[in-house]
VOGU-3710 file (C-alpha; in Angstrom, 3 decimals, decimal comma):
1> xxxxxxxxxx> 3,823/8,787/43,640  0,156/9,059/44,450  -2,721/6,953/43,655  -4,451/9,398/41,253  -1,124/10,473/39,762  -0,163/6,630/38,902  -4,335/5,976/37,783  -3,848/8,940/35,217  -0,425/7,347/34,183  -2,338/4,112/33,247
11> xxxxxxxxxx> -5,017/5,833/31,544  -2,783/7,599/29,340  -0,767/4,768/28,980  -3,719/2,312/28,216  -5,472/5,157/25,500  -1,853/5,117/23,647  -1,611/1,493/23,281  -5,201/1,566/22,044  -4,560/4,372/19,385  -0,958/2,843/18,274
21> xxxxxxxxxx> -3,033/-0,704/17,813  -5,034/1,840/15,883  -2,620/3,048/13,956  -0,733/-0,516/12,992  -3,844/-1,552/11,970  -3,981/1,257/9,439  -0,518/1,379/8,413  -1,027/-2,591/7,460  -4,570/-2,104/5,188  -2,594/0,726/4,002
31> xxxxxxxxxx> 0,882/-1,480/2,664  -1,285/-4,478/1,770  -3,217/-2,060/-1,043  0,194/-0,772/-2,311  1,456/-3,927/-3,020  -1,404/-4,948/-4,874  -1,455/-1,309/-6,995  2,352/-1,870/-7,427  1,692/-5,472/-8,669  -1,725/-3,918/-10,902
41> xxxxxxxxxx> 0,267/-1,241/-11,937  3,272/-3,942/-13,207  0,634/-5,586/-15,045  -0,744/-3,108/-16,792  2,464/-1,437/-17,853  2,961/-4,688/-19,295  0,210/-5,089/-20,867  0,133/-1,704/-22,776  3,678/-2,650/-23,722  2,714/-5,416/-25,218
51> xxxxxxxxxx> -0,001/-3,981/-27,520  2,255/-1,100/-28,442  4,729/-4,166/-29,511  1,620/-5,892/-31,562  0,385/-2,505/-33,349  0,859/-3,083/-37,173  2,047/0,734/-37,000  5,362/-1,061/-35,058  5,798/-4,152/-37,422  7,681/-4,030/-40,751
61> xxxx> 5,811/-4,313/-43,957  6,106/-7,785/-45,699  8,560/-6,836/-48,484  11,030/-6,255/-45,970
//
């Protein structure tokens, strides 16, 4: 193997590492904000369960 042949190999090889750093880096911003939507999400569905539970439109009248 040559000397330029085996100094393009390590280029290539050293940009690919850089991008798939890149790329982790992304992918791991990218699962930390869906588990807090998921978790925001949970709480709101929750939430607008819970005042569809509280409406008077939901609760018997009193002379039942």
């Amino acid at each position: 193997m040559t000397a330029d042949r085996l100094t393009t190999l390590e280029t290539q090889l050293t940009h690919q590492q850089h991008l798939l750093d890149e790329l982790n880096a992304v992918v791991t911003r990218q699962a930390a904000e869906i588990d807090k939507l998921t978790r925001r999400v949970a709480m709101l569905t929750q939430h607008a369960a819970e005042q569809i539970a509280d409406s008077p439109a939901n609760q018997k009248p009193p002379h039942y």
